[in-house]
C-alpha positions as CSV (number, residue, x, y, z in Angstrom):
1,X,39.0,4.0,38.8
2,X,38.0,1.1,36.7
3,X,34.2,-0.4,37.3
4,X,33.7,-4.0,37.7
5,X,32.0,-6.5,35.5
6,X,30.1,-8.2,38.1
7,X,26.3,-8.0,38.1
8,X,24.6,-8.1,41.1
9,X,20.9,-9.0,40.7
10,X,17.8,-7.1,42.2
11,X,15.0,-8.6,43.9
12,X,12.6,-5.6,42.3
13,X,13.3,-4.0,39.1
14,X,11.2,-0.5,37.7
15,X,11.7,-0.1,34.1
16,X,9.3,2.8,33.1
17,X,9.2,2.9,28.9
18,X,8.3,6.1,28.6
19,X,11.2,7.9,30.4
20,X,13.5,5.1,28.4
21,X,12.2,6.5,25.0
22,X,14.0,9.3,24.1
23,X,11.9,13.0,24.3
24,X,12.9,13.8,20.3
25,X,12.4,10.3,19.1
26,X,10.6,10.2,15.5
27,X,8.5,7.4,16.8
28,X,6.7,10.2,19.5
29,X,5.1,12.1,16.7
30,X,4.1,9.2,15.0
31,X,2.6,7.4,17.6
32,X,0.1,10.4,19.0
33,X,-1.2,10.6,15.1
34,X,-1.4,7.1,15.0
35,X,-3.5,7.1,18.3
36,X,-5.7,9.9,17.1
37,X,-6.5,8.2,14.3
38,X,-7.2,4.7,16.4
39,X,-9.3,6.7,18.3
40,X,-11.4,7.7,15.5
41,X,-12.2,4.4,14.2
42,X,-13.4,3.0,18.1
43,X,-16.8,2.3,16.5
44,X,-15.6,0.2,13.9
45,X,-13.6,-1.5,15.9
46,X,-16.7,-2.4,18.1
47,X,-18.9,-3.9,15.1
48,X,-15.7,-6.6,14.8
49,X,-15.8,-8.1,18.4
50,X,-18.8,-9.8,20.0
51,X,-20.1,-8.8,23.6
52,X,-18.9,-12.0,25.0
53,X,-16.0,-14.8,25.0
54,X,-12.2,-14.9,25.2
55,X,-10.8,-11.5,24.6
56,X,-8.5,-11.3,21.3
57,X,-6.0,-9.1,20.7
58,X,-6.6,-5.8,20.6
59,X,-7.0,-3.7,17.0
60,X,-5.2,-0.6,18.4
61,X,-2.1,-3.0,19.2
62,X,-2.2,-5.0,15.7
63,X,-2.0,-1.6,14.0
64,X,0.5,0.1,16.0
65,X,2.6,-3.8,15.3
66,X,2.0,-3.7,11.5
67,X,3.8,0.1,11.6
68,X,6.7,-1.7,13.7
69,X,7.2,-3.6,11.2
70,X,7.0,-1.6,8.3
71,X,9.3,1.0,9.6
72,X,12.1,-1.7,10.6
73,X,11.8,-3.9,7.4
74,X,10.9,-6.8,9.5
75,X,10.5,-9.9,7.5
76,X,8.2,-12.3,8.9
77,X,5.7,-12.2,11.7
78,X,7.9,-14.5,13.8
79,X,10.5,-12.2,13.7
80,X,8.0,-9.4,14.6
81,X,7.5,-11.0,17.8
82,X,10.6,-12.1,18.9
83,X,11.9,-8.7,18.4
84,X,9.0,-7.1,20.4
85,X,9.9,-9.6,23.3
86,X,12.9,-7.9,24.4
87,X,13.2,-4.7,22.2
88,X,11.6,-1.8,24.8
89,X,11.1,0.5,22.5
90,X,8.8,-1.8,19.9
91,X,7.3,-2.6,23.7
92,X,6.3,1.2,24.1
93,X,4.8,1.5,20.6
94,X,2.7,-1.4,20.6
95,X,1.2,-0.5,24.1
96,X,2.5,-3.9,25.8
97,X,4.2,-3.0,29.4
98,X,7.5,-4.6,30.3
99,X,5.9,-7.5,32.2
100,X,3.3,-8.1,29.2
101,X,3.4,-11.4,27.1
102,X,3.8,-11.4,23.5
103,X,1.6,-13.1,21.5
104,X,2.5,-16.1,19.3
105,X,3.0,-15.4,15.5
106,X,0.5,-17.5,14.4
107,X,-2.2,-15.7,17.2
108,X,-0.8,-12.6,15.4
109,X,-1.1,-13.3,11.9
110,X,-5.1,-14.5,12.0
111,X,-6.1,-11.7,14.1
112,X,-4.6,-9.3,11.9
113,X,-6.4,-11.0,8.9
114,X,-10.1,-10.4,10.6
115,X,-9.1,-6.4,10.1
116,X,-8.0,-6.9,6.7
117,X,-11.1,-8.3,5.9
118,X,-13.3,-5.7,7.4
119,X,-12.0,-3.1,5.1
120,X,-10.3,-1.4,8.2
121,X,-6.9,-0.3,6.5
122,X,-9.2,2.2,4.2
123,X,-10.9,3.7,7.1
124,X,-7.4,3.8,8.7
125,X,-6.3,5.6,5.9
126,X,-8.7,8.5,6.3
127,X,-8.6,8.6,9.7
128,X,-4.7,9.6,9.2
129,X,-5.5,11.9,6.4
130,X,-8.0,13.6,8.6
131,X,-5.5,14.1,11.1
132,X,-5.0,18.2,12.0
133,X,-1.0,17.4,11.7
134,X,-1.4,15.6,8.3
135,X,-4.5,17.2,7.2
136,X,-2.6,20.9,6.7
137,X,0.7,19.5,4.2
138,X,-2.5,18.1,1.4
139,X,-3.3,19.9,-1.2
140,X,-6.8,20.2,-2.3
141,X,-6.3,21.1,-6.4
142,X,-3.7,19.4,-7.5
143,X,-3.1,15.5,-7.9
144,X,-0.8,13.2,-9.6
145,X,-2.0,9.2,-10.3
146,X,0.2,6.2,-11.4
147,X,0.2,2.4,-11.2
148,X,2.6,-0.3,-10.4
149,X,2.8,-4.6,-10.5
150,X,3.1,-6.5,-7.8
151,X,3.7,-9.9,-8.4
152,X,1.0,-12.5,-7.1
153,X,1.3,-15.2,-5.3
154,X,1.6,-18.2,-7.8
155,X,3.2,-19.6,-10.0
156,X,3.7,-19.8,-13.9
157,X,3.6,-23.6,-13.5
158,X,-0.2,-23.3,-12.4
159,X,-1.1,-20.8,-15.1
160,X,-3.0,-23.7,-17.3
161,X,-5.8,-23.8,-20.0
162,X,-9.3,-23.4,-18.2
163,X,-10.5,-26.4,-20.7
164,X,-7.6,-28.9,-19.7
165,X,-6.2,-28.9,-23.0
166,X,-2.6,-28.5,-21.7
167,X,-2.6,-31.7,-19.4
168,X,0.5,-33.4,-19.9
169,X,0.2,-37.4,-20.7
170,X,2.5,-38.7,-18.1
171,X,1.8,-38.6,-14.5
172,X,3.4,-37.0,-11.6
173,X,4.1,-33.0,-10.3
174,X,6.8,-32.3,-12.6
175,X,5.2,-34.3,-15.5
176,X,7.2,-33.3,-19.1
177,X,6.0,-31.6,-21.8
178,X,6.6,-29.6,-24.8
179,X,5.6,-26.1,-24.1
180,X,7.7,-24.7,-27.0
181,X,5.2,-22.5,-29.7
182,X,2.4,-22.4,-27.3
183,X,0.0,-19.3,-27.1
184,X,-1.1,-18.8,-23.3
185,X,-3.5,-15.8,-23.3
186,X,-6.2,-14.5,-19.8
187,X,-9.1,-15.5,-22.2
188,X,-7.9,-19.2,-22.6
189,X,-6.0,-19.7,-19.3
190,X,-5.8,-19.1,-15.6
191,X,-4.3,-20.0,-12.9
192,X,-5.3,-23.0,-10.9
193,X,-3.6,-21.5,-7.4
194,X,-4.6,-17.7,-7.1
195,X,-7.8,-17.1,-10.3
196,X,-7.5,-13.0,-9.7
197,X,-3.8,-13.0,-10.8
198,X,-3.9,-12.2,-14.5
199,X,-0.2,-12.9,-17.0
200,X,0.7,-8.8,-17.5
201,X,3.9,-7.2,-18.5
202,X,4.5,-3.0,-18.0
203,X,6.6,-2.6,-21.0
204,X,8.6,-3.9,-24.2
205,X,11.5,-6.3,-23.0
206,X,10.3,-7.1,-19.8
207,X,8.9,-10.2,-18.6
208,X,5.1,-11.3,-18.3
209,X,4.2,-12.4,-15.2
210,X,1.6,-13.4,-13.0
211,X,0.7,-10.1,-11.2
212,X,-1.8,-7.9,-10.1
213,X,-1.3,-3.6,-10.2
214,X,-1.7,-1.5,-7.4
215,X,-2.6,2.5,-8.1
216,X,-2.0,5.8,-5.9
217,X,-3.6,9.0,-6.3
218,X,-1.1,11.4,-4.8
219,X,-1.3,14.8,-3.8
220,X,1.4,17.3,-5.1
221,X,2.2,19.3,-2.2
222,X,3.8,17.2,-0.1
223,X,3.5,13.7,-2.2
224,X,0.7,12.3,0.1
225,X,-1.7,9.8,-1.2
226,X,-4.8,10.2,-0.6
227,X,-6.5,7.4,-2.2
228,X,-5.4,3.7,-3.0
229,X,-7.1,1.2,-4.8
230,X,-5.9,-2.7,-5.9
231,X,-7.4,-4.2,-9.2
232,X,-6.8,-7.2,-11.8
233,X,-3.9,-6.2,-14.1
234,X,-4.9,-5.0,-17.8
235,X,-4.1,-2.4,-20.3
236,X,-6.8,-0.5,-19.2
237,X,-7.0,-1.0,-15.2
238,X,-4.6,2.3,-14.7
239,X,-7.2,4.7,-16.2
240,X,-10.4,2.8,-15.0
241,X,-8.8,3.1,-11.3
242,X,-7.4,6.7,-11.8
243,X,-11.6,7.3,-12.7
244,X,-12.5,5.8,-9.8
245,X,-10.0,7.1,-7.1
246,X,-10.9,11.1,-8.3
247,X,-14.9,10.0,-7.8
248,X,-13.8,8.5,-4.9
249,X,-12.1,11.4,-4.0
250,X,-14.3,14.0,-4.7
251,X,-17.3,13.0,-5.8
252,X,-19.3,15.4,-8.0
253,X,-17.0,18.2,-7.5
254,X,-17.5,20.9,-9.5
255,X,-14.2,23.2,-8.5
256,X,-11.4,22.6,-11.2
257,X,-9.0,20.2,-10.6
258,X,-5.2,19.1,-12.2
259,X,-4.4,15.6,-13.0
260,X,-0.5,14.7,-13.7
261,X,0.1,10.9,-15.5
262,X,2.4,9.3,-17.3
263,X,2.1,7.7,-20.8
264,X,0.2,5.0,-19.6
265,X,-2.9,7.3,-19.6
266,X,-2.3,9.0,-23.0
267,X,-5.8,7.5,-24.4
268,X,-8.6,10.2,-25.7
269,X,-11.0,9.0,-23.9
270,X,-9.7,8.9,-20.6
271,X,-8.8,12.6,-21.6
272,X,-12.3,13.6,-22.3
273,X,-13.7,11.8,-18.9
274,X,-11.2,14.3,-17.2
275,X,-12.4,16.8,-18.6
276,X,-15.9,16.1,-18.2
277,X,-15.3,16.0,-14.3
278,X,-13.7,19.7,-14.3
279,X,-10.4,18.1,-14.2
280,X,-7.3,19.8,-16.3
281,X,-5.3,16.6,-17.4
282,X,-1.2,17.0,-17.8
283,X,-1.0,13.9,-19.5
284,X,2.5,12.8,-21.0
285,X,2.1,12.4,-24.6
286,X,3.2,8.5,-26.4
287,X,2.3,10.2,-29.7
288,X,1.9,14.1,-30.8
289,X,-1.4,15.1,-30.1
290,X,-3.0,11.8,-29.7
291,X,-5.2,12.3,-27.0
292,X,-5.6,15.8,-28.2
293,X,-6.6,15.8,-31.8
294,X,-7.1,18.6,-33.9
295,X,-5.6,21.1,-31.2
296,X,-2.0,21.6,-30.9
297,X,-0.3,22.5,-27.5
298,X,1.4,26.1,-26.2
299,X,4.3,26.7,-25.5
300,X,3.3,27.9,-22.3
301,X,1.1,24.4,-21.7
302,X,3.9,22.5,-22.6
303,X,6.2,23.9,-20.1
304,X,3.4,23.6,-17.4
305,X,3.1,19.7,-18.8
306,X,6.8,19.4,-18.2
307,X,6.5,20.8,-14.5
308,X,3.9,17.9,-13.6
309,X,5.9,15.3,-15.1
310,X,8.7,16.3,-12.1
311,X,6.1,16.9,-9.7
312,X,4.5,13.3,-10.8
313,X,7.7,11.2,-10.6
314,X,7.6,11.8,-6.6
315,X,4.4,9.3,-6.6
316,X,7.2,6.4,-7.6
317,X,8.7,7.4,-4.2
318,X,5.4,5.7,-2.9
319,X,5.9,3.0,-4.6
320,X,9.9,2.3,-3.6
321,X,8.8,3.2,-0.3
322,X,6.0,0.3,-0.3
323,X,8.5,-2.4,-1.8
324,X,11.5,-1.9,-0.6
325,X,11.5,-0.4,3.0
326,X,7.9,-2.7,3.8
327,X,9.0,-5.5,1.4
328,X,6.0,-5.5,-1.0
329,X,7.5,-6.6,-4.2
330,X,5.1,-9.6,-3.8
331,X,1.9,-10.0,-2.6
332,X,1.4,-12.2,0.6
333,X,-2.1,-13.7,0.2
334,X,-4.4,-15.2,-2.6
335,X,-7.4,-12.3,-4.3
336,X,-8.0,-9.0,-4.6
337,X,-9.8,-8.5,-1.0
338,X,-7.1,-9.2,1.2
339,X,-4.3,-8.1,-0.6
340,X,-6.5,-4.6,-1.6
341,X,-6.8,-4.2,2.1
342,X,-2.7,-5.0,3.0
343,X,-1.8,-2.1,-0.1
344,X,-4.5,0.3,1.6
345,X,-2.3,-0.3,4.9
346,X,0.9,0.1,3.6
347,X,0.1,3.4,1.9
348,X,-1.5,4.7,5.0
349,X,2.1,3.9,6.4
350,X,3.7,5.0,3.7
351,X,2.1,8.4,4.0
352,X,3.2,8.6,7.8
353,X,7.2,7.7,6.7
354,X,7.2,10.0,4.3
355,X,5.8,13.2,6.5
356,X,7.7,11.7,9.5
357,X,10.0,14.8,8.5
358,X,7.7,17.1,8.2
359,X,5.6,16.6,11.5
360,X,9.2,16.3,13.5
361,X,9.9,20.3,11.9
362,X,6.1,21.2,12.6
């Protein structure tokens, strides 16, 4: 018998979100880590907040939002609330019940800021990584590093001489001049919009452009970072943050660690800080035996070079995974300290996207 399309409306209606969310849902696992970890990090949540006046929106709720989003490529803060309004299972994630307002973008957007600038998304980071389900697919010996642009917030058009020599002679915002032959260098410019952004290009061919570089030290069992970091883009930034991420890491260790890198790190000295800090570096080589001179390489060391370099091409998954599913190309605020803290909280979500597999099987 056909049904009919009538509706007839109910004075009560009981919606419970947790029996509407299905029992083998990926979001389950994620969100009982994700609570662990919140849990963790109560104190430091309590240094934010005062005692008294208007309550704000809750950390826990901001965090478990950002993931939201990253996981659905939402692309604006506006959308993220619109599609919390009526989507039930964002509802259940976030922690808001089915009666519970949603908060206006703008509300959402500088209470979010106030944990980025407390350094929360690193402590998030660790508390994930501490995490009995994550904690057992890390590997304790054996890293991979590697580096990527992401382009800064500003334009060329600002990138101008720091003594003013460049001012055009007519007035106006898109005052003409004669660019062509000009020399623009960090030293002698800088732009007037965003100062941290620095004029970089990776390779030959490509483009310079206003960027900054983002670094990843990744585990290589299961192709989990477990360190971040954010810095100014130079020619040297990639081995002065890969230094700094393995002290981070572990500091004064004295148990012998590997170290897998691309070309960019093929420098002799970066080679003998490695190996200072009982670290075996698998370098990929620009040159024959530059960073290595007067030794020559096994056969046997060159095949175990070879094995890192596949091992050491997951940590680019990081990186697609941070650009193109959480839309990260380009960086959404002005300086380092903000834009350090969003990349800390990206690969902390990156990390529970990419295991999201792994802790379903477990």
């Amino acid at each position: 018998m056909r049904g009919t399309d009538a509706r007839s409306e109910s004075l009560f209606s009981y919606v419970d979100l947790e029996a509407r969310v299905p029992a083998k849902h990926p979001l389950r696992i994620i969100k009982a880590i994700v609570d662990d970890a919140l849990t963790a990090l109560d104190c430091e949540f309590e240094r934010l907040y005062e005692g008294t006046g208007r309550q704000s929106i809750a950390p826990e709720r901001l965090l478990r939002a950002s993931l939201v989003q990253a996981f659905y490529s939402v692309r604006s803060e506006r959308q993220l609330m619109e599609q919390i309004d009526y989507n039930l299972l964002f509802r259940w994630f976030v922690g808001l019940g089915i009666d519970d307002p949603v908060w206006d973008h703008s509300t959402f957007s500088k209470n979010r800021d106030r944990l980025l600038d407390a350094d929360v998304a690193a402590k998030f980071l660790e508390a994930v990584l501490r995490h009995s389900r994550v904690k057992r697919f890390l590997s304790d010996d054996h890293f991979s590093v590697d580096g990527t642009l992401i382009e800064a917030w500003a334009s060329l058009k600002s990138f101008r001489a720091k003594d003013g020599s460049d001012e055009p002679p007519s007035p106006g915002r898109n005052r003409e001049r004669d660019f062509h032959g000009e020399k623009r260098a960090n030293d002698t410019h800088e732009s007037t919009t965003d100062p941290d952004a620095k004029l970089f290009r990776k390779g030959n061919g490509q483009p310079a452009k206003l960027c900054f570089m983002g670094h990843a030290l990744m585990e290589n069992r299961s192709g989990l970072v477990v360190q971040a970091h954010f810095s100014q883009a130079s020619g040297t930034a990639e081995r002065e943050a890969a230094i700094h991420m393995l002290d981070r890491h572990s500091p004064g260790s004295t148990r012998r660690l590997t170290l897998g890198a691309d070309k960019g790190y093929d420098a002799a000295s970066f080679v003998a800080d490695l190996r200072e800090k009982c670290v075996t570096p698998h370098v990929a080589q620009k040159v024959k035996e530059k960073a290595k001179p007067g030794k020559t390489l096994s056969r046997y060391m060159r095949a175990k070079n070879k094995r890192f370099g596949k091992v050491r091409a997951r940590v680019e998954h990081v990186f697609r995974v941070m650009k193109c599913q959480f839309g990260y190309r380009k960086v959404r605020y002005r300086g380092i300290i903000k834009n350090g803290a969003q990349v800390f909280s990206l690969l902390a979500l990156a990390n529970i996207y990419l295991a999201r597999k792994q802790l379903a099987a477990a």
